[in-house]
C-alpha positions in Angstrom: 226.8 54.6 162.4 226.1 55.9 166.0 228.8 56.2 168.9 228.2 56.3 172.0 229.8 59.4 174.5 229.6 58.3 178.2 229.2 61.7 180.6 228.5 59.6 184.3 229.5 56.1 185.0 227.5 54.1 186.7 229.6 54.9 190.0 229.2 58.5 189.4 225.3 58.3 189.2 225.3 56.0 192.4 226.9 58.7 194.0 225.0 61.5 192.7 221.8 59.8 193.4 222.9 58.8 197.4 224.1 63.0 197.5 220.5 63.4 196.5 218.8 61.2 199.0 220.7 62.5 202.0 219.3 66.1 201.1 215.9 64.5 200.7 216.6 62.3 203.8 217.6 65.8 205.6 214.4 67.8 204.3 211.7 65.1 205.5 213.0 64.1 208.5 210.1 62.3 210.2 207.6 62.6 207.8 206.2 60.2 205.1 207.2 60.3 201.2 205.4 59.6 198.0 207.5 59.0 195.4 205.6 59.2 191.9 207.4 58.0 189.1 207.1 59.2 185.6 207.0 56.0 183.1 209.2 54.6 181.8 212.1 56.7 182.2 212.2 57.5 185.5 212.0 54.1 186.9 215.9 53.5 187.4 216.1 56.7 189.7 212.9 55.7 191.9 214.6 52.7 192.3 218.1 54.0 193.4 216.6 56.6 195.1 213.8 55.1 197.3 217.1 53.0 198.4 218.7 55.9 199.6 216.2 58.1 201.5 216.2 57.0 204.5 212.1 58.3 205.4 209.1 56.0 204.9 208.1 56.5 201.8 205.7 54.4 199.3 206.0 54.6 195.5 203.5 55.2 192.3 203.6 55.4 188.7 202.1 57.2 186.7 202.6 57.4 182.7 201.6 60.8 180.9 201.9 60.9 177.2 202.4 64.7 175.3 201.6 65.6 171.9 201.3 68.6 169.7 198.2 70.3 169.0 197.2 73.2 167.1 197.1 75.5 170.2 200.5 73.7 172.1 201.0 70.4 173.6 198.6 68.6 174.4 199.4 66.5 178.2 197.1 63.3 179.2 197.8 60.9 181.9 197.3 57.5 180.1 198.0 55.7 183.3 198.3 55.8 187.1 197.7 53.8 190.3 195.0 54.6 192.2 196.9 56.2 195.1 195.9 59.2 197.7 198.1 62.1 198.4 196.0 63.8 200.7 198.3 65.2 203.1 201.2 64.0 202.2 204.8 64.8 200.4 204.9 64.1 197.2 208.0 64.1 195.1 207.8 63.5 191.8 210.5 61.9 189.4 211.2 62.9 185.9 214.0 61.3 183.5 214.7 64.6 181.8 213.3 67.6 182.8 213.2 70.4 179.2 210.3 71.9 179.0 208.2 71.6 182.1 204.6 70.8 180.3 204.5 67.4 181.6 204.7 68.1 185.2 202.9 70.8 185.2 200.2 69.1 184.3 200.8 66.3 186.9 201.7 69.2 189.5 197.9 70.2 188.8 196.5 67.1 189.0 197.4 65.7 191.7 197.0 69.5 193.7 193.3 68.5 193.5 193.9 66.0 196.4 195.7 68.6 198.5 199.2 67.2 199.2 201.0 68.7 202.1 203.7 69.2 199.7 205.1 68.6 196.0 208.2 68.7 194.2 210.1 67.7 191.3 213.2 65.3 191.3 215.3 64.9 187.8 217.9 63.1 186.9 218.4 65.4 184.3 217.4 69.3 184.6 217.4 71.3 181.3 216.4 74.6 182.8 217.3 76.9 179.2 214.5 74.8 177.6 211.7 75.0 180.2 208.4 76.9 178.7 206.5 76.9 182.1 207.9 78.4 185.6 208.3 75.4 187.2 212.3 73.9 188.6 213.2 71.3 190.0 214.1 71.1 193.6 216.4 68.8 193.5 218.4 67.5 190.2 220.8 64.6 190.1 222.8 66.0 187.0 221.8 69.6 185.6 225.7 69.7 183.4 224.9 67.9 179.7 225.0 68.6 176.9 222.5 68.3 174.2 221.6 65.5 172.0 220.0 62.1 173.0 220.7 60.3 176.2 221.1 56.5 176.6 221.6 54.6 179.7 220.0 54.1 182.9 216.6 53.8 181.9 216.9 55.6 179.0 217.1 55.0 175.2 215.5 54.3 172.1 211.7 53.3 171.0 213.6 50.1 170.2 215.0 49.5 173.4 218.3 50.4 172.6 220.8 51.4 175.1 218.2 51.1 178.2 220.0 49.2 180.2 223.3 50.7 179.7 224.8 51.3 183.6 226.3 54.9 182.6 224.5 57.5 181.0 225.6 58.1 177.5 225.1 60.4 174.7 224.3 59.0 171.3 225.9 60.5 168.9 225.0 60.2 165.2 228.2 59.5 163.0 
């Protein structure tokens, strides 16, 4: 049987995440956002947070799928919008950020259409299990511990826990 640990209430996420769009608020002031979410799980935070930055922004999603290979992991981007950066800020929006693979290989990608700028929002940052040099610039939680999150967008293959308002670790009895 599985319990469930909660770590941020809904309230405390809300807050976290509007602390988080007043820095990204600050740091663009008068210029244009892209916000690119990562599918599925970071489609709670684009939400809250497009709400909270108070820039124009627009929104994509993109879905990138990982697997392991013989030489590594193996990153493809099994869906996107057709949308241009060119130009333009991007910030891109992870669920949990570990190892880095996955957005480094977005990073590259979408450097091909010369972005004035790009950088990585999480609502979780793992930093101890990144394998590429890449961080986050800005991190709605970066204090939990491991195991499996639920909540707020996040849960099981099953749909378990998704739309749980807190975020919650699952623990295995």
């Amino acid at each position: 049987m599985s319990s469930i640990r909660v770590l941020y209430t809904a309230e405390e996420i809300a807050a976290r995440v509007a602390d988080v769009g007043s820095r990204i608020t600050s740091d663009y002031e008068g210029r244009e956002l892209v916000l690119v979410g990562i599918l599925k799980g970071a489609a709670f935070l684009l939400a809250d947070l497009a709400r909270r930055i108070q820039c124009p922004l627009t929104y994509e999603f993109v879905d990138v799928t990982t697997s392991r290979a013989d030489r590594g992991e193996v990153v493809s981007l099994t869906y996107a919008t057709h949308f241009d950066v060119h130009g333009r800020d991007v910030l891109i929006l992870k669920d949990v950020f570990h190892t880095g693979v996955t957005e480094n290989y977005l990073l590259t990608h979408l450097s091909q259409q010369n972005p004035a700028s790009m950088q990585i929002v999480a609502l979780v940052d793992k930093p101890q299990l990144r394998s590429v040099n890449l961080s986050a610039t800005y991190a709605v939680f970066s204090e939990v511990p491991e195991g499996f999150l639920v909540g707020y967008g996040l849960g099981s293959e099953r749909g378990e826990y998704v739309n749980r308002p807190d975020l919650s670790l699952l623990q295995e009895a």
